[in-house]
C-alpha positions in Angstrom: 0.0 0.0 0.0 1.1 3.8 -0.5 -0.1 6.4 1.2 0.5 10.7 0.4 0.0 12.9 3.3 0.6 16.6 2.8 0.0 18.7 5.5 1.9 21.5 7.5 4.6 21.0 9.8 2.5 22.5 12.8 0.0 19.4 11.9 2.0 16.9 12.8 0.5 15.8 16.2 -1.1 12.8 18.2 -3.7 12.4 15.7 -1.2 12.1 12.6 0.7 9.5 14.2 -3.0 7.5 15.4 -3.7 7.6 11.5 -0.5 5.6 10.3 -1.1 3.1 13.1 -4.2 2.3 12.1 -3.8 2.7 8.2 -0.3 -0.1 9.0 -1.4 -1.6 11.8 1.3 -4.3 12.5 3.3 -3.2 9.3 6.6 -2.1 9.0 6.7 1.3 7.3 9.2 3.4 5.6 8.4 6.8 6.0 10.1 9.3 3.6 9.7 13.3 4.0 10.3 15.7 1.6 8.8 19.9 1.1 6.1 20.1 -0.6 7.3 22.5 -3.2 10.6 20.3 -3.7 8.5 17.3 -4.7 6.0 19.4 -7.2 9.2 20.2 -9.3 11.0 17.3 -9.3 10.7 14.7 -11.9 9.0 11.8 -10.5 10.6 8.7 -11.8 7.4 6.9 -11.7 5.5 9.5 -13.8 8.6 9.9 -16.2 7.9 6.0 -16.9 4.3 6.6 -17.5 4.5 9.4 -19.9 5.4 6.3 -23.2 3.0 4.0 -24.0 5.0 1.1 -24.0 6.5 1.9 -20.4 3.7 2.6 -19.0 2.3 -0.8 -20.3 5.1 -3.0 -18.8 5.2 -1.3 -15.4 1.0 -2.1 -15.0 2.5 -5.3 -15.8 5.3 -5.8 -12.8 2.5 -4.0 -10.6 0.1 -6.9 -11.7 2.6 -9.5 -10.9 3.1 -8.2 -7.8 -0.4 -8.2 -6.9 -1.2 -12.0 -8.1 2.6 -13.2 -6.3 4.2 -13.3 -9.7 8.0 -11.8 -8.1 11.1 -13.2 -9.1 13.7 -13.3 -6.3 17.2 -12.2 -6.2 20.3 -13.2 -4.5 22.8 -10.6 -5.2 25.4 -12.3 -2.5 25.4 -15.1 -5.4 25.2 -14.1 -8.8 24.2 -17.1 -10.9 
């Protein structure tokens, strides 16, 4: 699951941190923080894929995979 919070700085309270628990209850979460304005002008690598057809096409693909268990494991300790 991926979640987007934007909110102010002076919002971040109690309540925020309720919200998470209950949204990944018993989840380990990587939280990532960024200013708001930072992220609007970067180039999301995600959106840069889904801008061609034929990228956009294979990465619904992997996402699918994921989702029915389809994942290929890799051992990078061992290259085969």
């Amino acid at each position: 699951m991926y979640t987007t919070y934007r909110l102010k700085t002076d919002e971040l309270g109690e309540d925020f941190l309720d919200s998470l628990r209950a949204l990944f209850k018993d989840k380990t979460i990587e939280i990532a923080v960024c200013e708001a304005e930072a992220e609007a002008e970067a180039d999301d690598e995600t959106a840069y894929l889904l801008r061609s057809q034929a990228n956009r096409k294979r990465l619904m693909e992997a996402i699918e995979n994921v989702r029915h268990g389809h994942t290929v494991q890799v051992d990078f300790n061992n290259p085969t």
